[in-house]
N, C-alpha and C positions, 0 to 999 in steps of 0.2 A: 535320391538315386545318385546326383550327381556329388553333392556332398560327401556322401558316404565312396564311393567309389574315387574321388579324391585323399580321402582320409586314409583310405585302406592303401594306397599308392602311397602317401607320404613318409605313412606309418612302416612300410616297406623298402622305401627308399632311403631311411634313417639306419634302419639296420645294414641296410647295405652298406654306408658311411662307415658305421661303427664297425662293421668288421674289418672294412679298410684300414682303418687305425687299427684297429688290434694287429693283420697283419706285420702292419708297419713296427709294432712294440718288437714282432721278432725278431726282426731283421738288428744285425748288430752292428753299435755304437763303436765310438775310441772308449768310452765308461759302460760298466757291467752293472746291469740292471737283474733282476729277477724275472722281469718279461720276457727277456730272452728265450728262456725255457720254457713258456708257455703252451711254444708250438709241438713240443717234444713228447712223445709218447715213449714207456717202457715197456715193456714185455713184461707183467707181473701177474704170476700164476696163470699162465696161456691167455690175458686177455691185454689188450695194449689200455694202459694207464697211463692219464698224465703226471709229468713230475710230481706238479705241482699236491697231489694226492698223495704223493711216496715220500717228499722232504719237503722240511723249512728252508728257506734258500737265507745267507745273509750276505751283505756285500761290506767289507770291511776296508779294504780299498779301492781305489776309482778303477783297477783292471784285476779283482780279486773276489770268486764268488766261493765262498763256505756251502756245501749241501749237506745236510745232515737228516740220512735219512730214517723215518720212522719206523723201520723196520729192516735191521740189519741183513737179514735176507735178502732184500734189495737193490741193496748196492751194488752188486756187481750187473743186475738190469741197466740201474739207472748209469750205471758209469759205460755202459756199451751203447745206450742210448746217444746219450751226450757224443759218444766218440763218432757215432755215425751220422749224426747229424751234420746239418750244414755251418754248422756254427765256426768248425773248422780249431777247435780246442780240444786237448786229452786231458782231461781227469787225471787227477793221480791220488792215489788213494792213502791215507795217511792213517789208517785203523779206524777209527770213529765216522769222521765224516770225509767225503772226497772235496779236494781243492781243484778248483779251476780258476788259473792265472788265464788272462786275454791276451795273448800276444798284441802286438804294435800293428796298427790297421795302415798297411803298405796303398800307396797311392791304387796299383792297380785291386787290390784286395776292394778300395772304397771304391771303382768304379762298377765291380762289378754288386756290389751293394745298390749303388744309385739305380740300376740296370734291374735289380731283382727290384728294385719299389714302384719304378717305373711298372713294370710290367704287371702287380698288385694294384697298384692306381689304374691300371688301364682294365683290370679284371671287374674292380670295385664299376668303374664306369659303364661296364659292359650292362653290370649288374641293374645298375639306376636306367641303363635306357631300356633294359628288357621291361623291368618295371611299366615304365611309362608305356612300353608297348601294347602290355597287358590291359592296361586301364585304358587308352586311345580305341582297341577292339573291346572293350565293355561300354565304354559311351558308343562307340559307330554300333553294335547291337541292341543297345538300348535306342538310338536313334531310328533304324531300321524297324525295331519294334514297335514304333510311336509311344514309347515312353517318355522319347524327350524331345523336343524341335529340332532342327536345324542351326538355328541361334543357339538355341542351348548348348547342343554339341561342343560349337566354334569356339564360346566362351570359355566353356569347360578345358575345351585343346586348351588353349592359351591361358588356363592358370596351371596345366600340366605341365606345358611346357617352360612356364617358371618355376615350376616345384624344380622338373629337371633340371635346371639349368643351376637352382640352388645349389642343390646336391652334389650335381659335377664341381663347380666352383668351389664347395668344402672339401673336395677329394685333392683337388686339385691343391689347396692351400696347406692340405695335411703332406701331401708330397714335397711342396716346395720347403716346408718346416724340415723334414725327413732330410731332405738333402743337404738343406745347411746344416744339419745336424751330422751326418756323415762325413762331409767335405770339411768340418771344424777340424782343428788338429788340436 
């Protein structure tokens, strides 16, 4: 009981990690990556698609992304997408595929980046103690139901509470990566 209601918390608290970093892929860099657009949906045929399903993305140089979409119907979703997004770039269309250059990430532009991850890291964390929440009233009803002792409980808290503590500290380490990544010129 106690194992398994650990596991299913750990197993839980990992995805919460990971989508934290994913997060963090969208948020943008001084260099143009294809994650970027990960977070972006299009409007294709009434239903919102991600890019990533409508074009091959390539990055040719360090602030320069090629989209070339699969389906030239498209393009003009994917390039209102783009526009509306928070990414804060226009498209421009060159017949075949749309280009998007990255303008020059202005000091105040990177704080409010550091400010958008911060506050992703802090969602991520919300995420891992809710976890642990969940699991702390599954052992205290498992305890109340004499399924498990009192010891056991206590125990159990306190390898939870290192799962937690795990989990926040990788959130926390992928943030502090994120920032030096955004503060880099």
């Amino acid at each position: 009981m106690i194992d398994e209601t650990l596991r299913d918390a750990e197993t839980r608290m990992k995805k919460a990690v990971e989508h934290t970093r994913d997060e963090f892929e969208g948020i943008r860099t001084g260099r143009a990556h294809p994650a970027m657009f990960a977070q972006i949906t299009a409007d294709y045929y009434g239903s919102p698609t991600p890019l990533q399903q409508l074009a091959s993305f390539q990055v040719p140089e360090a602030r320069t992304v090629i989209i070339a979409p699969y389906d030239a119907g498209a393009k003009p979703a994917i390039e209102k997408a783009i526009r509306d997004s928070d990414l804060g770039v226009n498209p421009s269309d060159d017949g075949k595929v749309l280009r998007v250059t990255l303008p020059e990430l202005t000091e105040e532009r990177r704080k409010e980046y550091i400010k958008l991850a911060r506050s992703k890291a802090e969602d991520g964390r919300i995420a891992v103690r809710g976890v642990r929440r969940s699991a702390k009233q599954a052992l205290d009803r498992a305890e109340k139901d004499s399924e498990i002792s009192k010891d056991d409980n206590t125990g159990a808290e306190k390898r939870l509470d290192g799962l937690t503590k795990k989990h926040v500290d990788e959130i926390d380490e992928a943030l502090k990566s994120k920032e030096a990544e955004l503060l880099d010129v």
